[in-house]
N, C-alpha and C positions, 0 to 999 in steps of 0.2 A: 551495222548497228541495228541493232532490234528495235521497234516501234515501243511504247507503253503505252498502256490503254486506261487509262482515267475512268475511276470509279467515284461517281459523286452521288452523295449520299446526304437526300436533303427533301424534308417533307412540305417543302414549299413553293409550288411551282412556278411563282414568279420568281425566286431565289434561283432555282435551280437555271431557267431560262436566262435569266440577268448573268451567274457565271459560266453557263456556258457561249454567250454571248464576246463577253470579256476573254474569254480564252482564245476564241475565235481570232476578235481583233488582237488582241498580242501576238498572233500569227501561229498560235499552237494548230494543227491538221489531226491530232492526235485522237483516235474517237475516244469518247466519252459515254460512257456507261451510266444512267442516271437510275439512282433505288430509290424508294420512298420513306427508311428507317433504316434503325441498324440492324432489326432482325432479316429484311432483305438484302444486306451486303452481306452478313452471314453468311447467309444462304448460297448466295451468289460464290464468296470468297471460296467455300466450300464444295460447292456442286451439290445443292441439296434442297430440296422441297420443289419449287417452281424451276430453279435451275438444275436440276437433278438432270446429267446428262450432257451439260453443255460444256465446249472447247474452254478448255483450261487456258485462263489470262499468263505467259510465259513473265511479262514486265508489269505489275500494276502498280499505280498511286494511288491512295485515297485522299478525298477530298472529303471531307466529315465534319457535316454539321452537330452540334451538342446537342440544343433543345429538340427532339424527333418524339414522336410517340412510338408504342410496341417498347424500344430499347433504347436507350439516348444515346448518343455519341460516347460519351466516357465509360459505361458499361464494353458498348462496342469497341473501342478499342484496347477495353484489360484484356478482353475473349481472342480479339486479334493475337495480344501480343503472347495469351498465355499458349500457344498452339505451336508447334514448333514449323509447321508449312506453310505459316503466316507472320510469324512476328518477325521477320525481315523487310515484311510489305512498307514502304514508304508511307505514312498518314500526316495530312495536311490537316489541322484544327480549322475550319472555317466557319465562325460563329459573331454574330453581335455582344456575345458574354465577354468584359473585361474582369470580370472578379479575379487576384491575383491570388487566391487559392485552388480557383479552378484552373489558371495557366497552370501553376505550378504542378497538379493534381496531373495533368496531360503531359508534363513533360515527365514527369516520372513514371506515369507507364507506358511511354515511350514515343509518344509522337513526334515526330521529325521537328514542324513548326505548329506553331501555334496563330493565323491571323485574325483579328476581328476587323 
């Protein structure tokens, strides 16, 4: 069984520390890759700009905040899903937004789950 490597994607650094915290204790070992917006998961998902060069993730999950600056979460994940070496990628909505047009809005272009 192959590892997967958690990609979280969150411009709030007490957010980000609090979930990977959380993952910890739930017993996850799994590393976690932390970006600061969507244009840096991009990048990352990609191999390109600052990640330009780097070992390609074989298993990934995202983990995707909405509100980010540069690109928001639901931008980020139409680009995910429009690419064909990505839109298979797992994305987890993790957001304090309950508006139920924005759920809805993420599940149609395709995110796994949706939590707040």
């Amino acid at each position: 069984m192959q590892p997967v490597t958690i990609i979280l994607a969150e411009d709030d650094e007490g957010h980000a520390t609090l979930i990977q915290r959380s993952l910890k204790r739930a017993g996850y070992v799994n590393e976690v890759i932390h970006v600061k917006d969507g244009q840096e998961l991009l990048d990352f998902v990609f191999s390109r700009g600052a990640f330009a060069g780097r070992k390609h993730c074989d298993r990934p999950l995202v983990l995707l905040d909405i509100n980010m600056p540069r690109l928001d979460g639901i931008e980020t994940l139409r680009q995910l899903k429009a690419h064909d070496e990505s839109k298979t990628i797992p994305v987890v909505m993790l957001t304090t937004t309950d508006d139920p047009n924005e759920i809805e809005r993420c599940y149609q272009l395709g995110c796994g789950i949706y939590v707040t």
